[in-house]
C-alpha positions in Angstrom: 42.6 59.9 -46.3 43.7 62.0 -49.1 45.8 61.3 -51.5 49.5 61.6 -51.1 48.9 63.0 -47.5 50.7 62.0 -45.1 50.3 63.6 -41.2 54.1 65.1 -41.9 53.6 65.9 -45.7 53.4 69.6 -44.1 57.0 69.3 -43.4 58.0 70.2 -47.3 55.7 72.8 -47.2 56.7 76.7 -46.6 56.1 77.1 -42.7 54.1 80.0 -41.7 54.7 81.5 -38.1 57.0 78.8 -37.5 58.6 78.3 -34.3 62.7 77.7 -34.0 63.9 75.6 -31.3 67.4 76.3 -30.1 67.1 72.3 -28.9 66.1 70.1 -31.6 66.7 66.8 -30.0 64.5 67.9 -26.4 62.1 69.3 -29.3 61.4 65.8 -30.9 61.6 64.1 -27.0 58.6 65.9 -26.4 57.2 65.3 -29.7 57.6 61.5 -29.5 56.2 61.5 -25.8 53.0 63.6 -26.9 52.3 60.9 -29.3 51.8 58.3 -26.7 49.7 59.5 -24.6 46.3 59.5 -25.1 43.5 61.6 -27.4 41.4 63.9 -25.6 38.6 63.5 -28.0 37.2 60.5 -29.9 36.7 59.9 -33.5 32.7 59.6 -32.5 32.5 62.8 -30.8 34.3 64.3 -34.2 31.7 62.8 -36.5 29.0 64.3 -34.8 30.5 67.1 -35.0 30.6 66.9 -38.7 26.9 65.7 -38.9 26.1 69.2 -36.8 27.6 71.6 -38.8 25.9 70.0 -41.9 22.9 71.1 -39.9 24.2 74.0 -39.9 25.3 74.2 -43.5 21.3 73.7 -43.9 19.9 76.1 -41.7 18.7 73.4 -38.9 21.1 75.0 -36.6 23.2 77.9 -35.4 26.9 77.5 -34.6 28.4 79.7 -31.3 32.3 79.3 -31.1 33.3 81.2 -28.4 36.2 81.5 -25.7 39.4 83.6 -25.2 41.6 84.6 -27.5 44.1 83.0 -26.0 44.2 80.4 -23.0 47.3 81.0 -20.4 47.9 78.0 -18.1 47.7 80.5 -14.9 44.1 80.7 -15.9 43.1 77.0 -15.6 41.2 77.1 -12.8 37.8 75.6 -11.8 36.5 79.4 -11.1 37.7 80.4 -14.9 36.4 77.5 -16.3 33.0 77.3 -15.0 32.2 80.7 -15.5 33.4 80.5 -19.1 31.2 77.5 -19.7 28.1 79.1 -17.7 28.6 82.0 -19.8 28.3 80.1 -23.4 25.6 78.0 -21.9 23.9 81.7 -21.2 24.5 83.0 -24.2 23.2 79.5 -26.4 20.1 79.8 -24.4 19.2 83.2 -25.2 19.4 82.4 -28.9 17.4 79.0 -28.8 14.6 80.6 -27.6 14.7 83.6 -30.2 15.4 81.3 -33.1 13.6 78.2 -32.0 16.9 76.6 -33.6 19.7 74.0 -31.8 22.8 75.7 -31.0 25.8 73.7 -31.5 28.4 74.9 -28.6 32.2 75.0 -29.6 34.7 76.5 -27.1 38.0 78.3 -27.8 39.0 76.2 -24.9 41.3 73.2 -24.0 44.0 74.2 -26.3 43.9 77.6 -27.3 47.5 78.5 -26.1 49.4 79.7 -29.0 49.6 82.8 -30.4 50.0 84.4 -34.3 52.2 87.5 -34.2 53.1 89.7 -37.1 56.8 89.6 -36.1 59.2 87.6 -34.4 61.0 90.0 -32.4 59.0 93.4 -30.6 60.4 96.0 -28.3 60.3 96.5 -24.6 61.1 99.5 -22.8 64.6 99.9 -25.0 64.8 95.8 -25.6 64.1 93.9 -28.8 63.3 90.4 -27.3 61.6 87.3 -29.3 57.9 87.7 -29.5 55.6 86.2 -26.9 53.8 83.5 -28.9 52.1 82.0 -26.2 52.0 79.7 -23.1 52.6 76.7 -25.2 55.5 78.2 -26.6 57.2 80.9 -24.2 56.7 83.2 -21.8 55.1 86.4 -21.4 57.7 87.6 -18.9 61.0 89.5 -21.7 63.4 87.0 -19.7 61.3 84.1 -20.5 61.3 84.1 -24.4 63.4 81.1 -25.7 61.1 78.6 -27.1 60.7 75.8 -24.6 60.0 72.1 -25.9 58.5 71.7 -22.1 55.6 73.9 -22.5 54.1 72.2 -25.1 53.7 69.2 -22.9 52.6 71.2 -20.1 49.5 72.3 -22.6 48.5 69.1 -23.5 48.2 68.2 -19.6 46.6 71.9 -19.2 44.0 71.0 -22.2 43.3 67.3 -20.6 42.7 68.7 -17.3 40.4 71.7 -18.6 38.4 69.2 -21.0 38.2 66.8 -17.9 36.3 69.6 -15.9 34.7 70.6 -18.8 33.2 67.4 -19.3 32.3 67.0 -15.0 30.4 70.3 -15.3 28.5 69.0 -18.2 27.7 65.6 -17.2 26.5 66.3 -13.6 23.8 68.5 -14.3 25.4 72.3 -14.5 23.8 73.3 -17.8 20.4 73.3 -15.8 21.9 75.9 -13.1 21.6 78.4 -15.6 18.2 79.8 -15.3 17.8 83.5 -17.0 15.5 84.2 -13.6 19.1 84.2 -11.8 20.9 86.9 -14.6 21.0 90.1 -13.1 20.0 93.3 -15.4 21.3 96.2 -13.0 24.8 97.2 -15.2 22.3 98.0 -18.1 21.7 101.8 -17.6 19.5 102.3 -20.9 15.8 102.4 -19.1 14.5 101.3 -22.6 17.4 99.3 -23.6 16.5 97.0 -19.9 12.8 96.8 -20.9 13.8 95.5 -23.7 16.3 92.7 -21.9 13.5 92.0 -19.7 11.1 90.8 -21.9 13.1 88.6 -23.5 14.5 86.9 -20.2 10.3 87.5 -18.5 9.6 85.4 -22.1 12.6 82.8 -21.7 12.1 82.3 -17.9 8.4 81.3 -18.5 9.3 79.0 -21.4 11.2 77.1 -19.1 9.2 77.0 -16.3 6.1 76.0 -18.6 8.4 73.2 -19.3 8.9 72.2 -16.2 5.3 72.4 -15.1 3.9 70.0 -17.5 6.9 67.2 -16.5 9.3 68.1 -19.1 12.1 68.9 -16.6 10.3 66.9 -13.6 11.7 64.0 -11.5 14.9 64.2 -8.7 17.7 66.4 -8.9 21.1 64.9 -10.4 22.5 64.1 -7.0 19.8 62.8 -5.6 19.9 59.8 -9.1 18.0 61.5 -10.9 18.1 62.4 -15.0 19.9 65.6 -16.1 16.8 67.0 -18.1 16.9 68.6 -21.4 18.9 71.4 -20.0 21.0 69.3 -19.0 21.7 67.1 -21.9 24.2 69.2 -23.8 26.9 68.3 -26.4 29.9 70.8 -26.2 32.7 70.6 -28.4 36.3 72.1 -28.4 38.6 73.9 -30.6 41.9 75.7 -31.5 43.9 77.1 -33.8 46.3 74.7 -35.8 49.0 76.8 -35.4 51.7 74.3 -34.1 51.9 71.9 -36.7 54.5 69.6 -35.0 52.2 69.4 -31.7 48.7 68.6 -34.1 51.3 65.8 -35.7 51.9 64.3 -32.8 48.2 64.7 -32.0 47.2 63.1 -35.1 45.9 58.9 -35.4 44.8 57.0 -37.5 41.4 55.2 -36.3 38.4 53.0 -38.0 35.8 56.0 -39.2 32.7 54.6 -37.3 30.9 52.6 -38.8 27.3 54.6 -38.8 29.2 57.1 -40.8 31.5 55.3 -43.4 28.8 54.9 -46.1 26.8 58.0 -45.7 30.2 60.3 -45.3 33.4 59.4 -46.7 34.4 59.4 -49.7 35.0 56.0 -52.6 33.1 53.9 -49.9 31.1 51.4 -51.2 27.2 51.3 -50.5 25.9 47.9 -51.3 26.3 44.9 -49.7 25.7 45.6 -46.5 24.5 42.7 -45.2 28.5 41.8 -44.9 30.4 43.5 -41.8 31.4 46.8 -42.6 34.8 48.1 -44.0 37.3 48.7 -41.4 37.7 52.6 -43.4 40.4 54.3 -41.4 41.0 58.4 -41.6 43.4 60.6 -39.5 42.0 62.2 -36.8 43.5 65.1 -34.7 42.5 63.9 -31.1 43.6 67.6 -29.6 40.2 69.3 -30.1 37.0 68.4 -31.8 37.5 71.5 -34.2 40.6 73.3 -35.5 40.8 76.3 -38.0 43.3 78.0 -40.0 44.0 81.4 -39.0 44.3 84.4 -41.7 48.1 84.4 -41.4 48.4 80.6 -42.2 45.9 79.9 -44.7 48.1 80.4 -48.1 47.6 77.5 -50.6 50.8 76.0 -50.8 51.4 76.6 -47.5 52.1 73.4 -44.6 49.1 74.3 -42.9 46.8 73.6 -45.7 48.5 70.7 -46.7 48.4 69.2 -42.9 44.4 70.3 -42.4 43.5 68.9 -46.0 44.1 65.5 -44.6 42.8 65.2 -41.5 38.7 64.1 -40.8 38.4 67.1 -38.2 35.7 69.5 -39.0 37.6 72.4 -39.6 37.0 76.4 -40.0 39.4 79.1 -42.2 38.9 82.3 -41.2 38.3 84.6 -44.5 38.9 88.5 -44.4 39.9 91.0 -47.0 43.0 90.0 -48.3 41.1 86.8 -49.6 40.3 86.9 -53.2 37.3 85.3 -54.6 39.0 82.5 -56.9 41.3 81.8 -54.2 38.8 81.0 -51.6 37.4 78.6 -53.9 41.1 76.6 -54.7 41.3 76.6 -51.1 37.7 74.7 -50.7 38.8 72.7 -53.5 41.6 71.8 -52.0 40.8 71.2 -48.3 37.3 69.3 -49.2 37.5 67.7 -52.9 34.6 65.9 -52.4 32.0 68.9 -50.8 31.5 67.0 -48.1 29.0 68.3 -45.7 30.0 69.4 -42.6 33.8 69.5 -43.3 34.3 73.8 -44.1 32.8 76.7 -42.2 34.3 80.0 -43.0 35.1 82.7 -40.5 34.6 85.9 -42.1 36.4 88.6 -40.3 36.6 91.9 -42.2 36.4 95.0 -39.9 33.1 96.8 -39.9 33.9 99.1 -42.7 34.9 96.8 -45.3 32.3 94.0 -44.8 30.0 95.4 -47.6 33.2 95.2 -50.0 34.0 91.5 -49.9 31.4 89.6 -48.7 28.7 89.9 -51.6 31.6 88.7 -53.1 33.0 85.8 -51.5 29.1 84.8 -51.0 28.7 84.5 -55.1 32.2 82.7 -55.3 31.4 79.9 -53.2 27.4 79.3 -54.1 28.8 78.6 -57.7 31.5 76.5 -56.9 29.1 74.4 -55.2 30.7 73.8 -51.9 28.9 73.0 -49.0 30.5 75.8 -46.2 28.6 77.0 -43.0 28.7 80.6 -42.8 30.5 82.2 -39.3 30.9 85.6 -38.7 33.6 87.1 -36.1 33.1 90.3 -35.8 35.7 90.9 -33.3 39.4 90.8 -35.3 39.0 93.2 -37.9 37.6 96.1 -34.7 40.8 96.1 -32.7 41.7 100.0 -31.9 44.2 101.2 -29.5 43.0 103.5 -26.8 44.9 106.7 -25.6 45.9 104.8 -22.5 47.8 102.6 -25.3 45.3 99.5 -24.0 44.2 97.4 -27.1 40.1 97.5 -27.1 37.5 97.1 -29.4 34.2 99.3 -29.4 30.8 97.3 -28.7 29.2 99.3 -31.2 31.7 98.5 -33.8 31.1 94.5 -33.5 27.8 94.8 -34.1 27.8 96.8 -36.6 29.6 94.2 -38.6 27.1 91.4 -37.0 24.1 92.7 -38.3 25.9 93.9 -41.5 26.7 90.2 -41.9 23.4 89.3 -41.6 21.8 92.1 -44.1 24.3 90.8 -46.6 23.4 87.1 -46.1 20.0 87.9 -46.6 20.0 90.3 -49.7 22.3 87.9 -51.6 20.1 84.9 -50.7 22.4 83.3 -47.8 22.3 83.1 -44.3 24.7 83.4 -41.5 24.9 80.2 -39.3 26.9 81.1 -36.5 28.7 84.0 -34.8 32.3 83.5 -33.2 33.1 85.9 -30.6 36.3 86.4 -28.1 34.2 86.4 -24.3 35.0 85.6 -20.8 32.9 85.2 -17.8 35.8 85.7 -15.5 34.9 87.8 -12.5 38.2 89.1 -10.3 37.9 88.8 -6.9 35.1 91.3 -5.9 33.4 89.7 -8.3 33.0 92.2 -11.6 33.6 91.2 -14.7 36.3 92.2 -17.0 37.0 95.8 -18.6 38.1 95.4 -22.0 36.4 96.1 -24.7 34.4 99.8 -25.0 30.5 100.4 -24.5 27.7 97.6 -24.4 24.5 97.9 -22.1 27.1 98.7 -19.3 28.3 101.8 -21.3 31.8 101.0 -20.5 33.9 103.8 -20.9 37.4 104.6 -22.1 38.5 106.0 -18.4 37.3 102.7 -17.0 39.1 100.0 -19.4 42.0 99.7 -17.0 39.9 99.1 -13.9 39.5 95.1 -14.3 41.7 95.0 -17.8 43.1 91.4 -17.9 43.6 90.1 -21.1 47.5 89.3 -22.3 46.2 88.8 -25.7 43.2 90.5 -26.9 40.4 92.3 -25.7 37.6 90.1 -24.9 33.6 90.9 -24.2 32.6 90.6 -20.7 29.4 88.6 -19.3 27.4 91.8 -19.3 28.4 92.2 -22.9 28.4 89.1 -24.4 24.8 88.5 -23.6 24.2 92.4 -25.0 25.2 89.9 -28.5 23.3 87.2 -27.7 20.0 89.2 -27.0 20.8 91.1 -30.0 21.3 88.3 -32.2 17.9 86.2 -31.0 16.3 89.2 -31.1 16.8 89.2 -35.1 16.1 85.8 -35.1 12.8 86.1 -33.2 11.3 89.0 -35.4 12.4 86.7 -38.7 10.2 83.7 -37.4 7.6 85.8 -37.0 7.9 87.7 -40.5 8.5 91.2 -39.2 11.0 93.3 -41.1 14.2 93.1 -39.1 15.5 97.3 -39.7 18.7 97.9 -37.8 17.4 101.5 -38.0 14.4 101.1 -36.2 15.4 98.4 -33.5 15.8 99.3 -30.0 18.6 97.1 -28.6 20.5 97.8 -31.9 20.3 101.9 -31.1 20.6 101.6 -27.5 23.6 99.6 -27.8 25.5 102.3 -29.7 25.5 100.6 -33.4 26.3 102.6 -36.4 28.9 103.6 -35.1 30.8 103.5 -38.5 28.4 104.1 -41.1 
């Protein structure tokens, strides 16, 4: 643990996007019950975490973080769920077979319930009501605003049961449902652009089935005792924003680091003598997700939310965009990981399309010579958010990847590389069974006409299934051509021009 932290040091800290309860004795109730029950995740699970995203930090890996913007408890439902997790299991395969890399998994999921706003108070109709700031905190309904110490209980339940199905799926052979033989290519109206998708998933499929033929993926089924097979055997992690600090307080204990890890990873522990048993090294670990991150409305310096994520062992992510200056992105690594530990930082870069060439080179040069280890994320979906003449909020496909493959240009000319994407997706279908119309173009050349058809998010817009893996074909695509050293031109690449990108330039 750090020095002079404490898990309520925050407390004399300024509070960003801080939440005021009219009842401050039901508030700390709820507190004090939340911190007897028990963690959803395990210190063990969090190491390897760590250990992963030092993979990534090395290139050994690519990081997907992916989910909704925001999680509503109406949505936790098996249907939701599963298509969510059969969507990032999609997408993860798609880019392990273009980059021949492991894909670390980390869902938006099981705790993504509150929600940043840039005021407290916003109009309705002729009404100025408190600002929805999520299910964990109020309601979306204007009658329903005053901060309720309940919810926040209700999401811990909500993210225990999600993480409890999450885990079923994952553990009873789901991951090897998802063959790409079973995706179906008939939204993409680009004749070139579904050549293109079709070699890929012709490729992928016989990968697989090669595997399967010489006894890689051979023996019974699951149900029938059987192993779960490679494709089977997945680790998935989850993650929110820190946004609540008195919840992740209450979510915060103090456990033995395990053993297999104290030497090699924390810091002042001694390395000889091991012949004795090992030191019973304890750190504080937030047991509400695997992976928390600091948003871009939370992350000033002396700020509680710095001071509460410097002292926890969490892997943990801080989302970086233009108001970031150079030297203060390194005080920040200086002051959330000391001792440039590997695996603790990966930054989420989220500038906007157009302003991605004018800070990244930047922030790239800052951190190389500080000498902090960080794994490099890009989310290219905050800074694209437009409003459409319908007044729905939308982002344009062809905007996002602009400022992906930007982000991977500006990797590779300054001698860097991007590790990992973090997108806003769902695979939730409605009850005819099409997915979601919220964000703008893609392979499905979703129009502006068409947003309201099957528009469902209460936060922000999120890709669909047909779009998200529009990304992930993109994305191993690159990968793929840089394996096999061919020049990887945005300018000359089919999927990137048939998917509308350049957009901005």
């Amino acid at each position: 643990m750090q020095q002079n932290w404490a898990p309520d040091s925050w407390k004399y800290k300024p509070v960003a996007q801080d939440v005021v309860y009219p009842d401050k004795a039901h508030h700390e109730k709820v507190l004090s019950k939340i911190a007897t029950l028990p963690p959803m995740v395990t210190p063990s699970e969090i190491e390897r975490l760590r250990y992963q995203i030092g993979l990534v930090q090395r290139n050994e890996a690519f990081l997907l973080h992916a989910g909704d913007c925001a999680e509503s408890f109406d949505a936790c439902t098996h249907e939701n769920i599963t298509h969510k997790i059969g969507l990032i299991l999609s997408f993860s395969l798609v880019l392990i077979w273009g980059a021949r890399l492991p894909v670390i998994r980390i869902g938006r999921i099981a705790g993504q319930y509150a929600k940043p706003r840039s005021s407290n108070f916003e109009k309705i109709g002729d009404r100025e009501v408190l600002s929805f700031r999520g299910d964990n905190v109020n309601g979306l309904d204007p009658d329903d605003r005053t901060p309720d110490p309940e919810r926040l209980l209700r999401a811990y339940f909500h993210s225990a049961t999600t993480l409890n199905y999450v885990r079923s799926l994952l553990t009873s052979g789901f991951a090897s449902l998802h063959h790409p033989r079973d995706w179906s290519l008939t939204h993409v109206r680009s004749p070139s652009l579904r050549r293109e998708f079709e070699g890929i998933v012709e490729g992928l499929s016989d990968a697989l089935d090669f595997s399967r033929t010489i006894g890689a993926e051979s023996g019974a089924s699951y149900e029938q005792g059987g192993g779960r097979g490679t494709l089977g055997e997945v680790d998935f992690y989850t993650s929110h924003e820190g946004l609540m600090l008195s919840y992740e307080q209450a979510l915060t204990r103090e456990f033995a680091v395990p053993s297999s890890t104290v030497s090699q990873s924390v810091p002042g522990t001694p390395k000889s003598d091991t012949s004795n048993a090992p030191q019973r090294v304890k750190a504080a670990y937030n047991v509400g997700a695997h992976f928390l991150w600091i948003g871009d409305r939370t992350r000033q310096i002396t700020g509680a939310h710095v001071e509460y994520f410097r002292g926890i062992r969490n892997p943990i992510g801080i989302k970086v965009g233009p108001s970031m200056e150079d030297e203060e992105l390194v005080r920040l690594l200086d002051i959330v990981n000391p001792d440039k530990e590997a695996g603790r930082v990966t930054l989420i870069t989220r500038y906007g399309a157009k302003k991605i060439d004018g800070y990244l080179p930047g922030h790239i040069a800052a951190v190389r010579k500080s000498g902090h280890p960080v794994a490099w994320i890009c989310d290219p979906m905050h800074g694209n958010t437009l409003t459409s003449s319908s007044g729905l909020k939308t982002r344009n496909f062809g905007t996002i990847i602009d400022e992906l493959t930007s982000c991977l240009r500006i990797h590779t000319a300054n001698g860097s590389r991007l590790g990992g994407v973090s997108l806003e997706f769902t695979g939730e279908l409605n009850d005819e069974g099409f997915s979601v119309t919220e964000c703008l173009g893609g392979s499905m050349e979703l129009s502006e006409d068409e947003l309201g058809l099957r528009y469902q998010s209460f936060c922000d817009p999120r890709l669909n299934f047909e779009q998200s893996l529009d990304v992930a074909f993109l994305i191993s695509n690159h990968f793929k051509k840089e394996r096999k050293g061919k020049k990887t031109d945005t300018k000359s690449d089919v999927l990137y021009s048939e998917l509308q990108g350049g957009g901005c330039a």
